[in-house]
C-alpha positions, 0 to 999 in steps of 0.5 A: 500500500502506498504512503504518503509524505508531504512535502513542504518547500522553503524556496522556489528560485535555481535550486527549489524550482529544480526539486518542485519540478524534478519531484512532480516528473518524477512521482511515479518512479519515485513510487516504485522504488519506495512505496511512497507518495511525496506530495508537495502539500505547500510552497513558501516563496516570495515570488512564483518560479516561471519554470513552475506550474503551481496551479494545483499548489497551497502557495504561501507568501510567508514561509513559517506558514509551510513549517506551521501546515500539519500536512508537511512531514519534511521541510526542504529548506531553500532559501540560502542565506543563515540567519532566517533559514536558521530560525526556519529549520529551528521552528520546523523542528520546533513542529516536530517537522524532519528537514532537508537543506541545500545550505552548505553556510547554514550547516557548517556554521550552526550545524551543531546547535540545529543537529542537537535540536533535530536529536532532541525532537527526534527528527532527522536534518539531511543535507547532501545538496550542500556539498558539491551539488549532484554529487552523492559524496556526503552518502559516500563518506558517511554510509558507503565508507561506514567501515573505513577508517578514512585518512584523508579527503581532497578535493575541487568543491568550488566550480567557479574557482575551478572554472578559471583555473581551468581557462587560466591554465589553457595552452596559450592562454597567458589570461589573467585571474581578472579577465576569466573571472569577468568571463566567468561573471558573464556565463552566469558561473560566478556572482556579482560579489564572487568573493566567497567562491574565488577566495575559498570561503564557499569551498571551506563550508563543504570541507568543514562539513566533509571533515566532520562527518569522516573523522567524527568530530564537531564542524570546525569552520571557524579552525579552517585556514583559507586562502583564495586564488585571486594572486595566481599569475599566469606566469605561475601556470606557465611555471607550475606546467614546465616542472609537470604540475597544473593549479588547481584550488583544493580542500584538503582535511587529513588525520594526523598523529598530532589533529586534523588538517582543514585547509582551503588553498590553491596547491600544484599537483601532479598533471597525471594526477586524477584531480588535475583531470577534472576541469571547468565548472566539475567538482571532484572528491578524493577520499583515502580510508583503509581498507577501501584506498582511494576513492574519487567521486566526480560530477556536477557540483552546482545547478537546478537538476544535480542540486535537486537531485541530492535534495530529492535524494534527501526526501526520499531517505527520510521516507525510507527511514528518517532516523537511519543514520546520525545526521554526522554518521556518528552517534551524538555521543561518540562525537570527539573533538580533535585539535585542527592544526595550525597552516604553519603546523602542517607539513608539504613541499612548495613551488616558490617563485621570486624575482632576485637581480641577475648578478653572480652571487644572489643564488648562492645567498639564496640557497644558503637562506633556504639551507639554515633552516634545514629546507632541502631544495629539489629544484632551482632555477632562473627563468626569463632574465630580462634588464638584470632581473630574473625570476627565481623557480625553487621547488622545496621537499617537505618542510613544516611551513613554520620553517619556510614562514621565517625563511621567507621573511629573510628571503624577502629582507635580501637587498637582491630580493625585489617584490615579494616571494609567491608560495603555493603549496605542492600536493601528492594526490 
């Protein structure tokens, strides 16, 4: 016999015209699969969606009313923003009402206060379309990997930084970050104020959230190191592409003796690499667990059908079986809280890039900087001299990044050392 399951939707722009619509084309499969009827019993927008025939829909101008309607199991709040969602999701609970959500900001700043509420009333907070849109990566780590020991996850959570990266690091292109990000602006890929995708802010979200649910500890956004993309040159692409590398911009979380790594930063990786592979506007997610090994996972991570997909997937577990899984894979008191190291804390090799004078001598100077404190150089050399100048390409071994701090305030004191020195990150993925 058929169930039935109202749905209530908080939103009707990209991402809640995307579920109304993929739930309505959809029903029927949807009933095979579960035995369950989803109704969409009521609509909370500000304005109707053209792409939407809400017709036969309660609609509502006020969206509390949609988490106040008796006929509403599930909310799916899709708004955005965190402080009226926040107060939305808190009363949906408050009505004993389960939630599902495609806001990344929302869970990795007050996830916790909202999953203590949602245990405490015995309903459920789904939250796949928050992390790298269509891309099931959330049920991966939590469900698929349940009995992995997981050691790391790395990956290309934010589309638009990847978009311009790409399109910055085409042959022949020498474009500057500026003019892609004007390019990305015109097809819709970036927003008006791109800051929180091109400077890692949106890509820290997701991994806040992807750390916590792989090591089982409270979302820790605000121990997360960011750095953006906007001071990547074209000349460091060309650089980074001759020593066998491309740039991409990554999340990166690891398990260490020590804590936990959470870090959002542009890193050279290996050209051959999977992750240098995914290219545009994809999204990817690497994750290294014992015994699985590596796994990658790729796909859209942003738009109306992926992001509705995760959502509806959502829906449809808590039809299934609301209270399944702990909304963090863990139960609420297995939840430890891990030391998140510092970025100067952390350990990797470095591409650095300088431009010293062209006179004999500087070299020297500049490996014996490097060589007090105790970092091994793989390689250096000059590149393009030009009227006395020349950048200086050193790729180092592993070294804590303290080290290479104090190094490069020295480096940067040399009277031969003009500009400042750039330092990217190398990974091995």
């Amino acid at each position: 016999m058929t169930r039935r399951i109202g749905v209530g939707i908080c939103g009707l722009g990209t991402v809640g015209s995307g579920t109304f619509n993929l739930l309505r084309a959809n029903a029927d499969e949807m009933i095979r699969k579960t035995g369950i009827r989803f109704d969409i019993a009521q609509v909370g927008c500000r304005r109707d969606h053209p792409d939407c025939d809400l017709s036969d829909v309660d609609v509502t101008r006020d969206i509390f009313d949609v988490v106040k309607n008796p006929g509403v199991d599930v909310v799916a709040e899709l708004i955005g923003g965190i402080d009226v969602a926040f107060e939305l999701v808190m009363a949906a609970i408050g009505n004993g009402k389960h939630v599902v959500t495609a806001n990344k900001a929302l869970i990795a700043e007050r996830g916790e206060e909202i999953f203590a509420a949602a245990t405490a009333a015995g309903v459920s907070v789904r939250y796949e379309a928050a992390v790298a849109g269509g891309i099931p990566v959330i049920k991966a780590v939590r469900e698929g990997l349940a009995g992995n020991r997981i050691d790391f996850i790395a990956g290309i959570i934010n589309g638009t930084g990847n978009f311009i990266l790409t399109a910055m690091s085409e042959p022949g292109s020498n474009r500057a970050f500026a003019e892609v990000l004007k390019e990305a602006q015109e097809l819709g890929y970036a927003e008006a104020d791109p800051t929180f995708d091109v400077e890692g802010i949106d890509a820290a979200h997701k991994l806040a959230i992807l750390s916590a649910i792989a090591f089982g500890t409270p979302i820790r956004f605000d121990a997360m190191y960011t750095e953006g993309i906007s001071a990547v040159t074209p000349a460091d692409i060309r650089y980074a592409d001759q020593l066998g590398y491309c740039i991409k911009h990554l999340g990166i979380t690891r398990r260490g003796e020590d804590g936990i790594e959470l870090r959002v930063h542009p890193a050279l990786i290996d050209k051959t690499s999977m992750l240098a592979q995914v290219n545009g506007v994809m999204n990817a997610v690497m994750v290294g667990s014992e015994p699985a090994g590596v796994t990658m996972y790729y796909g859209a991570g942003a738009g109306a059908g992926p992001t509705a997909s995760a959502v509806v997937s959502d829906i449809v577990d808590v039809g299934r079986a609301p209270l399944a899984v702990p909304n963090l894979g863990f139960d609420a008191d297995s939840i430890r809280s891990m030391p998140v190291l510092a970025i100067d804390q952390t350990r990797c090799c470095f591409y650095l890039k300088l431009t010293a004078l062209d006179k004999a001598g500087v070299m020297a100077r500049i490996s014996s900087v490097l060589g007090q404190h105790n970092i091994s150089i793989e390689s250096l050399v000059q590149r393009d001299a030009r009227a006395g100048h020349a950048p200086v390409v050193i790729v180092t071994d592993e070294v804590q990044e303290s080290e290479l701090d104090a190094a490069i305030t020295e480096l940067q004191a040399l009277p031969e050392v003009e500009e400042k020195v750039t330092r990217i990150r190398i990974e091995s993925l």
